[in-house]
C-alpha positions in Angstrom: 0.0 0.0 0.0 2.6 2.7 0.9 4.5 1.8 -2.4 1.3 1.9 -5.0 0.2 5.1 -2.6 4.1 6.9 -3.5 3.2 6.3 -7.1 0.1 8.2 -6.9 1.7 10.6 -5.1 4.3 11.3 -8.1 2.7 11.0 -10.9 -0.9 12.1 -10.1 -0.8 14.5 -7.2 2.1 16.4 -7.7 0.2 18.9 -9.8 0.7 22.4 -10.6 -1.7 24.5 -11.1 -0.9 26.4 -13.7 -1.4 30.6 -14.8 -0.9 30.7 -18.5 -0.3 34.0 -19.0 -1.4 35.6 -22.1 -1.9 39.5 -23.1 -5.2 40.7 -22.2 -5.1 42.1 -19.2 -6.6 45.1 -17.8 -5.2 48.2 -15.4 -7.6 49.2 -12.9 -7.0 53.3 -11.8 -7.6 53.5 -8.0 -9.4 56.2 -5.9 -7.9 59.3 -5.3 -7.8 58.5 -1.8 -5.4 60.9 0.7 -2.0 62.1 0.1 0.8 60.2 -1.8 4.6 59.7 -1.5 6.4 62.4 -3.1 6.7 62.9 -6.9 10.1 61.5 -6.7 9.5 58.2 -5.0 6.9 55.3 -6.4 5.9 52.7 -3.8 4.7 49.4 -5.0 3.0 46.7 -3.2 3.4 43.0 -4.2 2.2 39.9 -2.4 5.8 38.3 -1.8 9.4 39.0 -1.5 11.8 38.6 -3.7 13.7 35.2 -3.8 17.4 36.4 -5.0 18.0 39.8 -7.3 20.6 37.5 -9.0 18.6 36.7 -12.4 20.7 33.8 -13.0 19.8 32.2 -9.5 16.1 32.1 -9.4 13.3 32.0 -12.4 10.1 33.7 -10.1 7.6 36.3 -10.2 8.3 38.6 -7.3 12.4 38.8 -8.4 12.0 39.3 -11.5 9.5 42.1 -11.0 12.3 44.1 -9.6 15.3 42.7 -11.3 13.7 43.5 -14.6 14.4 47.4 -13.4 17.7 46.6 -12.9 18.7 44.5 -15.7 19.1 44.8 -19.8 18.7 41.7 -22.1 19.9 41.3 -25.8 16.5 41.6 -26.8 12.9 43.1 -25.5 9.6 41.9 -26.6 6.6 44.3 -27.7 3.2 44.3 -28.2 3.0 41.0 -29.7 5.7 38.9 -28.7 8.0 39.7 -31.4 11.6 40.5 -30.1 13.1 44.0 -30.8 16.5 45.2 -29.9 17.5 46.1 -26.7 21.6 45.7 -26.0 21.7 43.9 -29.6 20.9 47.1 -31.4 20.6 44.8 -34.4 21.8 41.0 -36.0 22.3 38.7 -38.6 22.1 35.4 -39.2 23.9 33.7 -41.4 22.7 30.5 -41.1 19.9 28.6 -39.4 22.9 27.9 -36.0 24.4 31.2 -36.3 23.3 34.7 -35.1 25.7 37.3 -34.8 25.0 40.1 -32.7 25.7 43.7 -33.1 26.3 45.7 -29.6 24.5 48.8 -28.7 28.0 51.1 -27.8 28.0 53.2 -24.8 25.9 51.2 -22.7 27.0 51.6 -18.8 26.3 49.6 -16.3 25.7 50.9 -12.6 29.2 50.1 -11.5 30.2 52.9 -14.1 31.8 50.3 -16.9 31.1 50.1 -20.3 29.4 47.0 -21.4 31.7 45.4 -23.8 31.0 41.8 -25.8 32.9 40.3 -23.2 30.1 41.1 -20.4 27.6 39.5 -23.0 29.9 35.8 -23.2 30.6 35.8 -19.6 26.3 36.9 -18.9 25.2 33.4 -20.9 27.7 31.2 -20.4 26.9 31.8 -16.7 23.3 31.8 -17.2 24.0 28.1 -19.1 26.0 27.0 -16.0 22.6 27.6 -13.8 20.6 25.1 -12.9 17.9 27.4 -12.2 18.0 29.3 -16.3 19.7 27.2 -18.1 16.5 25.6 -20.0 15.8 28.7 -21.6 19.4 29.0 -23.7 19.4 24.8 -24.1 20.8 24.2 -27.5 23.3 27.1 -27.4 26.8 25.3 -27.8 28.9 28.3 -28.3 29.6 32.2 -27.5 32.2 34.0 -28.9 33.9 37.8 -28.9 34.6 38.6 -32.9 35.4 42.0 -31.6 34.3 44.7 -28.3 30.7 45.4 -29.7 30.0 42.0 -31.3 29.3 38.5 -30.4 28.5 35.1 -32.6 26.1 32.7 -30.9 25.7 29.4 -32.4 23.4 26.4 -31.4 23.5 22.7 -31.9 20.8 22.8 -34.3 18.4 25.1 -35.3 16.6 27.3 -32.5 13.2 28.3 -33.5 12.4 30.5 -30.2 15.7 31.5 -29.6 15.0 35.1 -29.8 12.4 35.2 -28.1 14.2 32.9 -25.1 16.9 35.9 -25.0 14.7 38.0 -24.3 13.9 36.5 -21.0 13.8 38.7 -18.0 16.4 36.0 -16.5 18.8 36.3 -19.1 20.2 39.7 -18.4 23.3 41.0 -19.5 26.0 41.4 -16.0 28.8 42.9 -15.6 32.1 40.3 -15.4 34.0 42.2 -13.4 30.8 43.2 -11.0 29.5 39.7 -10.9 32.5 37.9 -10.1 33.6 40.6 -7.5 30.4 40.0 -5.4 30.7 36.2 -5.8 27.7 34.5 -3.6 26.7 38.3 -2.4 25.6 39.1 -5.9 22.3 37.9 -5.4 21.9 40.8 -2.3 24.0 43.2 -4.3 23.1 43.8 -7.8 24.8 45.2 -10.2 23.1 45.9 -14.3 23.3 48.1 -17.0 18.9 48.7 -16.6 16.9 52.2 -15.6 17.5 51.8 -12.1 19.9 50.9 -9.5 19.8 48.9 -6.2 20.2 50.6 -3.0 18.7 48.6 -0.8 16.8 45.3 0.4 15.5 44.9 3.8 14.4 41.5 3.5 11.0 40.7 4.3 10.0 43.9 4.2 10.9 46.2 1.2 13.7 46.6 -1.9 15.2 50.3 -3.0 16.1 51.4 -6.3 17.2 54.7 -7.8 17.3 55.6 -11.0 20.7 55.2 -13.2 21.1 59.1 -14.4 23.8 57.5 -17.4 21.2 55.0 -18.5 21.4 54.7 -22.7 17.8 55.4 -22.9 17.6 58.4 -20.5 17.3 58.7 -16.9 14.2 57.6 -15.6 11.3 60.2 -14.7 10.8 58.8 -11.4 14.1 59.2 -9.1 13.2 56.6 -6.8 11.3 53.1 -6.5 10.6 51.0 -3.4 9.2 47.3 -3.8 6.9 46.7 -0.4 6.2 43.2 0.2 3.0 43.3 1.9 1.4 39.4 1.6 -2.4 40.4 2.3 -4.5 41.7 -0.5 -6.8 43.9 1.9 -3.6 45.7 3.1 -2.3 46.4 -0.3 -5.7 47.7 -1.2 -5.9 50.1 2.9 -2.3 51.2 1.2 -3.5 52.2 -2.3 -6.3 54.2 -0.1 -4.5 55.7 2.5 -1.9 57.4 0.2 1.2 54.8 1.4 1.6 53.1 -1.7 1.2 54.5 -5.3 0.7 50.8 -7.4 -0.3 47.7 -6.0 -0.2 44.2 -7.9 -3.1 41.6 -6.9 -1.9 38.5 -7.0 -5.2 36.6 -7.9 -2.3 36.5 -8.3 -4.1 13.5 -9.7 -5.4 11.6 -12.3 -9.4 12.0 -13.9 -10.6 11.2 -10.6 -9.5 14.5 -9.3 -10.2 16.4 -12.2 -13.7 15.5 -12.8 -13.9 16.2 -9.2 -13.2 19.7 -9.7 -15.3 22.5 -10.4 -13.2 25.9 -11.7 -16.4 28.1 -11.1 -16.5 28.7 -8.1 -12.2 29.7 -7.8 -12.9 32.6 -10.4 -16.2 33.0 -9.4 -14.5 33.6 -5.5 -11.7 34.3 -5.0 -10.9 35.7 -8.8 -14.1 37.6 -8.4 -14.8 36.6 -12.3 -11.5 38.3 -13.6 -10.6 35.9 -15.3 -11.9 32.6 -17.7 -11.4 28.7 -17.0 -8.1 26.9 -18.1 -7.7 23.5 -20.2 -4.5 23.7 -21.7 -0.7 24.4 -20.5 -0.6 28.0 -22.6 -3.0 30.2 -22.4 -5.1 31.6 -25.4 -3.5 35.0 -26.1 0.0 32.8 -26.5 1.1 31.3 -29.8 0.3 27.7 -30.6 -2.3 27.3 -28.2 -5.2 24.6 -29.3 -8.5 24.8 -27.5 -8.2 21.1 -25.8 -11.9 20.0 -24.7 -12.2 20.9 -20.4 -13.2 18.7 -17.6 -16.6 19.5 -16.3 -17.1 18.2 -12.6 -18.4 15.0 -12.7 -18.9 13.5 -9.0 -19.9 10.1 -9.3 -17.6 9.6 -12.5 -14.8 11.0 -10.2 -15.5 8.3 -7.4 -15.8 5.7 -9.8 -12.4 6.2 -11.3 -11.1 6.5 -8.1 -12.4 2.7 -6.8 -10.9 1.4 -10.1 -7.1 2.8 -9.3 -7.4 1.4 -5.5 -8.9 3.9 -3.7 -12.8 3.1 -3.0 -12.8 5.3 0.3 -10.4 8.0 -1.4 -7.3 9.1 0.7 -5.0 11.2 2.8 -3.2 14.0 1.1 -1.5 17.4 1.6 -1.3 20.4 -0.4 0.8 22.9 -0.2 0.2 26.7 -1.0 3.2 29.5 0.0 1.9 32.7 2.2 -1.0 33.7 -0.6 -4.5 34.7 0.5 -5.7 33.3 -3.4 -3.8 30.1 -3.5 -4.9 29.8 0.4 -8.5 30.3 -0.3 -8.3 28.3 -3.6 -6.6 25.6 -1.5 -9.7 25.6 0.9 -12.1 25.2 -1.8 -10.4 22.7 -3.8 -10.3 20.7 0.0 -14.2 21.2 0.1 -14.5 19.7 -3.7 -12.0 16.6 -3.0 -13.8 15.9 -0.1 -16.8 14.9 -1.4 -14.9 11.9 -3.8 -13.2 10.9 0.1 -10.4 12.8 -0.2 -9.1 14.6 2.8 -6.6 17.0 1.8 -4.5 19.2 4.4 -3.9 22.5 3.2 0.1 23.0 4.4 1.4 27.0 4.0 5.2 27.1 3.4 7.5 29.7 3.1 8.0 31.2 -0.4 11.8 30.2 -0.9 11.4 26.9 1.1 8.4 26.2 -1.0 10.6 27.0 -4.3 13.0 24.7 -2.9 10.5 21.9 -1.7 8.9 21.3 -4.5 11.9 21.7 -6.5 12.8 18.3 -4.6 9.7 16.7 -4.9 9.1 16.9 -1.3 5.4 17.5 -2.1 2.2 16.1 -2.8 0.6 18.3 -4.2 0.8 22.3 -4.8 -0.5 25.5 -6.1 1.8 28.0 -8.2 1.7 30.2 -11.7 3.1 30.1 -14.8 3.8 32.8 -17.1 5.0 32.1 -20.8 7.7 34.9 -20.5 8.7 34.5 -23.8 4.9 34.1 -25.5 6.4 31.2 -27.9 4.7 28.0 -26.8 8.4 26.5 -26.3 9.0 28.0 -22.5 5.4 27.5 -21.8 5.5 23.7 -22.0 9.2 22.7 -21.9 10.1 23.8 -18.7 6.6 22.3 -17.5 7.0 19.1 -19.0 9.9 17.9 -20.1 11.8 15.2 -18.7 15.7 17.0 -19.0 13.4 19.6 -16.6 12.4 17.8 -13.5 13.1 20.0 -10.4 13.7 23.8 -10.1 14.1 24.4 -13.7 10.3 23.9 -13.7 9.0 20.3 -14.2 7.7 20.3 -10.3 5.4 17.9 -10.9 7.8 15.4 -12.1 6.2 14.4 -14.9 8.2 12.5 -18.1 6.9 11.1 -21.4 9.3 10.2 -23.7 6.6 10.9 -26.7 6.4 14.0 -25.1 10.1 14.9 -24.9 10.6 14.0 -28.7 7.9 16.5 -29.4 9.1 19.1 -27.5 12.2 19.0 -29.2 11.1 18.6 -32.4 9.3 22.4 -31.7 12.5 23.4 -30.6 14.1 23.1 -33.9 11.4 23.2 -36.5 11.2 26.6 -38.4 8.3 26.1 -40.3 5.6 28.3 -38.0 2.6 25.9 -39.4 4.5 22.4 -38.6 5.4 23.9 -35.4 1.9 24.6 -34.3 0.6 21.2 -35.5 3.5 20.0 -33.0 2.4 21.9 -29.8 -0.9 21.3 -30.5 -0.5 17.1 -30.3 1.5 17.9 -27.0 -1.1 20.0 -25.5 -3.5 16.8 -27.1 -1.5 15.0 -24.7 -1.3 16.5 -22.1 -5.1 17.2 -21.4 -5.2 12.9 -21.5 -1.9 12.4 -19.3 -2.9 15.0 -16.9 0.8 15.3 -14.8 -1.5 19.1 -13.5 -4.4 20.5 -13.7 -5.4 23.9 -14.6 -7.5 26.4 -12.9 -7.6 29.8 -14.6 -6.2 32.3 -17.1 -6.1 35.3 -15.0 -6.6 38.9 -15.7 -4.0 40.9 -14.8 -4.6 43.5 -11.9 -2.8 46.4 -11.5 -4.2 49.6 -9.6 -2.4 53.0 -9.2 -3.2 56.3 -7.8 -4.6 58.6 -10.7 -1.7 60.6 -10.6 0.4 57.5 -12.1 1.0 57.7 -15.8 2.5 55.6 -18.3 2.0 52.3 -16.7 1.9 49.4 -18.9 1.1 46.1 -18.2 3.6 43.1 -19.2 1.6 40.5 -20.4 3.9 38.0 -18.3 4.1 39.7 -15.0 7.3 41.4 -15.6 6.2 45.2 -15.6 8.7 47.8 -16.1 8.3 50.6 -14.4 10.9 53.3 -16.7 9.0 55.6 -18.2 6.0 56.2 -15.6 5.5 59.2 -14.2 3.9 60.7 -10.9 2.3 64.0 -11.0 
């Protein structure tokens, strides 16, 4: 029994359940509600601390919130999920495993140094050496200087989304000499070539920046930027009112058995208070490649049946764990009310955010809530790092899932250029995955974003990631 009962535990109730994040959110304007910080100073509110400011060392929302104000990639997206330049100012590629990269001069990063082709090497060799990153750059197998201002990537075979992958708010471009004289205290001490600076972290409590007065776009309008970490929605919200904080981000932010036991309505319904539609595949709608797989409707009597026919007549024991979240706590609770009523008594466990990251990263858990953004908005980083079996573990495949069809698919999407053969490809996977089931999927979120009405210029990153150069406070 406690063997067959571990194998249940790995392959069905490890879940994650999964925020595919696509690119139609909306920005809510708060009350003018009592005075604001000063012009100079923006103070937002998110529901979590960051995890490490290093952008090599960890791949989550709250870093890279405020690491993406800090740091510069090769490449930015826009609008649509089509990469622009950013430090490449352009490139060429002269084959279908070689891109060569043309350096924006005169970039500086915060230390003062110019950012020189050497800084770019040195920035993705390290960020292949992670274990954390180094999924989003597999397939790379060389970086090399031609000259100061120019680099030549090349990749074992072709890289359809590799782009796009560069432009991932953890690939940023460091500073060698920075970097490597921090060492382990880089992570605490930042050090980029972005709109603004670190000054600060006080952990548990808040992060300062200032703005970079030599950045190559322009100083930022906004001198200073403080990210609170204030974990209950209702105090973000008393902040926004009470003039303490300027922008606050919500955070709304098992086999058949359990998912015909499962009814999505009442989460969005809830604790999404209906921002936001029901999920049945691993990218959301608004990302590229995504095929409208048929849902689960909750199906109680089906659910128990399926259950007596793997072993489990009278259902189970089992734990889920949620980190310090009011949505995935209250999700938790109602997803504990819907198992219960197939006979399975699950044990909501809260866990602290990094030891969470790390936990599940193990496979210490049964099962767990968490999001997924598809940074990049090309279905390759929205199901690879899910699903893939060279993946297990931090670099995203929590649940543990492998499938050796599966793997061959996902790297045949890697490397096919053809966008119509590539789609037919993702679309089989996500075929699969909605039969497999290694997690289930709640919602596609709106996004939620609220400022004080003297904010201006905010724009919402469809994956979470919003930059905050450029907004101005009147």
């Amino acid at each position: 029994m406690k063997k067959k009962f571990g194998l249940l535990v790995t392959i069905i109730l490890s879940m994650l359940f999964l925020v595919a994040c696509g690119g139609n959110g909306d920005k809510k304007e708060g009350a003018d509600a009592g005075a604001s910080t000063g012009k100079d100073t923006l103070v937002i509110a998110q529901g979590a601390d960051a995890k490490s400011l290093d952008p090599h060392a960890s791949n989550d929302n709250p870093s890279s919130r405020i690491r993406v104000q800090i740091y510069d990639r090769l490449m930015d997206l826009d609008d649509n999920g089509v990469p622009q330049p950013m430090l490449a100012e352009s490139w060429e590629r002269p084959d279908d495993k070689t891109i060569i990269f043309h350096l924006r001069k005169g970039v500086k990063f915060h230390n003062g140094d110019e950012m020189k082709a050497s800084d770019v090497k040195f920035s993705l060799e390290r960020a292949l050496a992670s274990p954390e990153v180094s999924h989003i750059l597999t397939g790379i197998n060389g970086v090399e200087v031609l000259d100061d201002y120019t680099v030549k990537v090349t990749t074992e075979k072709p890289m359809a989304a590799i782009l796009n992958n560069l432009a991932h708010t953890t690939i940023a471009i460091l500073s060698e000499k920075a970097t490597k004289e921090a060492g382990d205290k880089f992570g605490q001490n930042p050090v980029g070539s972005g709109p603004y600076k670190f000054v600060s972290w006080q952990s548990g409590d808040r992060v300062t920046l200032e703005a970079f007065p030599e950045y190559w776009q322009g100083e930022a309008p906004v001198k200073n930027v403080v990210f609170r970490n204030i974990v209950e929605e209702t105090n973000r919200t008393i902040g926004l009112e009470t003039g303490e904080l300027d922008v606050i981000y919500e955070i709304f932010g098992m086999d058949k058995a359990i998912s015909y036991a499962i009814d999505q309505k009442p989460i969005i319904d809830t604790v999404f208070l209906g921002a936001g539609e029901a999920a049945n595949s691993i990218i959301g709608p608004n990302v590229w490649g995504y095929y409208d797989v048929e849902k689960y409707t909750q199906d109680i009597e089906k659910a128990k049946a399926l259950l007596a026919e793997a072993g489990y007549p009278n259902g189970f024991k089992a734990k889920i764990w949620v980190n310090d979240n009011p949505v995935r706590r209250d999700t938790a609770v109602i997803l504990q009310d819907q198992l219960k009523q197939i006979g399975i008594d699950l044990a909501i466990e809260t866990v602290e955010w990094g030891a969470f990251l790390d936990g599940t990263a193990r496979g210490d858990h049964e099962m767990f809530l968490l999001g997924w953004g598809t940074v990049t908005r090309d279905p390759d980083y929205g199901m690879y790092e899910l699903i893939s079996t060279a993946t297990m573990g931090a670099a995203g495949n929590r649940s543990f899932y492998s499938n050796p069809t599966v793997d061959k698919l996902l790297e045949e999407g890697r490397t096919e250029l053809d966008p119509e053969k590539r789609k037919a490809i993702y679309k089989e996977i996500q075929e699969i995955i909605r039969k497999d089931i290694p997690m289930y999927m709640i919602i596609y979120p709106l996004q939620n974003v609220v400022t004080q009405k003297n904010i201006k210029n905010f724009k919402l990153d469809p994956a979470n990631s919003h930059k905050i150069y450029g907004v101005t406070k009147e």
